[in-house]
FIMIDREN-143632 format. One line per field, with one value per residue (C-alpha): z negated, y negated, x negated; residue in three letters. Coordinates in pm, whole numbers. Each point is the difference from the previous one (the first is absolute). Layout:
BEGIN
up [Z_...]
north [Y_...]
east [X_...]
residu [ALA_...]
//
This chain:
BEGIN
up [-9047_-8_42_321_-51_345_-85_-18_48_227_-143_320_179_-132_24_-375_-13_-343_137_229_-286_-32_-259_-75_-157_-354_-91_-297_-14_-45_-354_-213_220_28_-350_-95_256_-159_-307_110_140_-367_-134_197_-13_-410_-298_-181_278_179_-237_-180_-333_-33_54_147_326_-7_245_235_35_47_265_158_-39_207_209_116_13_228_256_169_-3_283_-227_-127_181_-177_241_-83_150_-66_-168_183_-70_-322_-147_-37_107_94_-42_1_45_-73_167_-58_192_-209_116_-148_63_363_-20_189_-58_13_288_-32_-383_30_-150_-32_-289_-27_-369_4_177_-108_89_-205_-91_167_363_-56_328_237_173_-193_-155_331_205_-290_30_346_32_-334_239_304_-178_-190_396_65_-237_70_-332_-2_-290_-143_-370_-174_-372_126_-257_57_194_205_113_234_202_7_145_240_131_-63_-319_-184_-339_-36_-30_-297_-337_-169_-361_-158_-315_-177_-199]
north [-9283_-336_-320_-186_-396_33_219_-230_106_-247_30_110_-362_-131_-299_-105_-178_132_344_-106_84_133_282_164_263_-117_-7_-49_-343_37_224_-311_-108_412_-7_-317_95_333_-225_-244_358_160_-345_-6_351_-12_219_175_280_-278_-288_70_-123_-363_-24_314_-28_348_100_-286_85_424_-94_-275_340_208_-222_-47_377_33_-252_234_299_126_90_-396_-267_-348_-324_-376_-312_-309_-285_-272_-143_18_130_364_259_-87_368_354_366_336_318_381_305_329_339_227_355_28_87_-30_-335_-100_184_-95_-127_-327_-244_-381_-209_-421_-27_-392_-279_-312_-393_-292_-171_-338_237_146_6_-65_404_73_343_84_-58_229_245_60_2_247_225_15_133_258_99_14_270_158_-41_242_-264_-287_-99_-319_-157_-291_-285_-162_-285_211_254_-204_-14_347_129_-240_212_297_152_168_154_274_383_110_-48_-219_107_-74_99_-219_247]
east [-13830_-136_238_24_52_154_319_233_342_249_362_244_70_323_227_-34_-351_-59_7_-308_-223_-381_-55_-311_-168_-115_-372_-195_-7_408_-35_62_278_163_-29_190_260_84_17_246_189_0_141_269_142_-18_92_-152_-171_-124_-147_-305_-42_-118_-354_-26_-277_-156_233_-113_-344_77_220_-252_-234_226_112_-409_19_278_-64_-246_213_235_264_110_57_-5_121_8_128_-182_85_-181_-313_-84_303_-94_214_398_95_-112_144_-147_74_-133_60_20_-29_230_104_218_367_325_66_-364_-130_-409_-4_-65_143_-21_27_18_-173_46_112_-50_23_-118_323_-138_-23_343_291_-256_-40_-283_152_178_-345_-210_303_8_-389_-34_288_-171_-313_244_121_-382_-52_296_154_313_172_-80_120_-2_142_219_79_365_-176_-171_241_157_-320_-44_334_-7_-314_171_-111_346_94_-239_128_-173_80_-298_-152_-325_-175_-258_-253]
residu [UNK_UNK_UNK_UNK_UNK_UNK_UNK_UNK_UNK_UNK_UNK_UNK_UNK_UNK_UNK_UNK_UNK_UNK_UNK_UNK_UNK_UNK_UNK_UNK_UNK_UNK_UNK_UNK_UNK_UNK_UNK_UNK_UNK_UNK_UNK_UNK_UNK_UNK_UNK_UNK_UNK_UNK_UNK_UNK_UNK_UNK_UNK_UNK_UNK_UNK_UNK_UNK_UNK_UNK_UNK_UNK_UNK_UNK_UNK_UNK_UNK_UNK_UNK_UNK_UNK_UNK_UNK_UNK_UNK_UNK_UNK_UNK_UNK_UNK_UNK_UNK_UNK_UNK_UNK_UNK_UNK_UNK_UNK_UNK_UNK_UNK_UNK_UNK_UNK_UNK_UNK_UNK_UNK_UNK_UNK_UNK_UNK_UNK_UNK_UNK_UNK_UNK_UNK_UNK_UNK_UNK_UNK_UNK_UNK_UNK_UNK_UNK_UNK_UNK_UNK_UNK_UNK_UNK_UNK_UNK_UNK_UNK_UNK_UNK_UNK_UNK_UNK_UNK_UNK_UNK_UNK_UNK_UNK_UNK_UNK_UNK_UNK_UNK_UNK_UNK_UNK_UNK_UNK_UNK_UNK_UNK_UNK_UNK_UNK_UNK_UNK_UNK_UNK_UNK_UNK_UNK_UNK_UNK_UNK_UNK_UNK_UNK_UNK_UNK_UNK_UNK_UNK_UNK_UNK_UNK_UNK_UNK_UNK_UNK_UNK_UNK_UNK]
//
């Protein structure tokens, strides 16, 4: 599917002028930008899982790779705010849609999830996550997502339970090989 420069997405009108924000679908002029985004996102959060070692950049240009991969799939949707002119990007989110087998409490198998989002600290309290949020969830309603998941950090949670997202069900495990 090719990218159209037109898709904007208008965030629903509100009272707050902040929430009167422009997103957009990212292109590849916007890798550099995506990339030291999801930087500033892994500095934050910390520890160990998250911080590579010092000096460590291989990971930055796989995931500028990928990211170039993904923009023309179906399956991942990657949306910015800008920061003005010149500035580079104010703030990005990334969202994927999985399919996975159906069940009772998933019905068709699909299921959302919010890999990153992310605002350059000098953009922050100005709508630019709730704007990316509620544009990345209308495109999970557009592909009928059945459940969407996210990783909240302590700052962030607020932001998503005020649009509705709640302690998830399932007890949460991984295993690094």
């Amino acid at each position: 599917m090719s990218r159209r420069t037109e898709d904007r997405t208008p965030v629903r009108p509100s009272a707050d002028p902040a929430a009167r924000l422009t997103t957009r679908p990212a292109t590849r002029d916007d890798i550099a930008e995506l990339v030291r985004l999801r930087a500033l996102l892994f500095e934050n959060l910390g520890g160990d899982y998250f911080s590579p070692p010092a000096g460590d950049t291989g990971w930055q240009h796989d995931l500028a790779a990928v990211l170039e991969e993904h923009m023309a799939t179906e399956d991942m949707r990657i949306l910015v705010v800008d920061g003005g002119s010149g500035e580079g990007l104010a703030a990005c989110a990334i969202g994927s849609v999985e399919q996975r087998l159906p069940g009772p409490h998933l019905r068709n198998g699909r299921v959302g999830l919010v890999i990153g989002v992310v605002t350059d600290p000098a953009h922050r309290r100005r709508g630019h996550s709730r704007a990316l949020m509620g544009a990345l969830l209308d495109w999970f309603r557009e592909r009928e997502v059945t459940r969407v998941d996210l990783y909240a950090s302590s700052e962030g949670a607020p932001l998503y339970r005020d649009l509705g997202f709640v302690d998830h069900p399932d007890p949460a495990l991984y295993w690094r090989p």
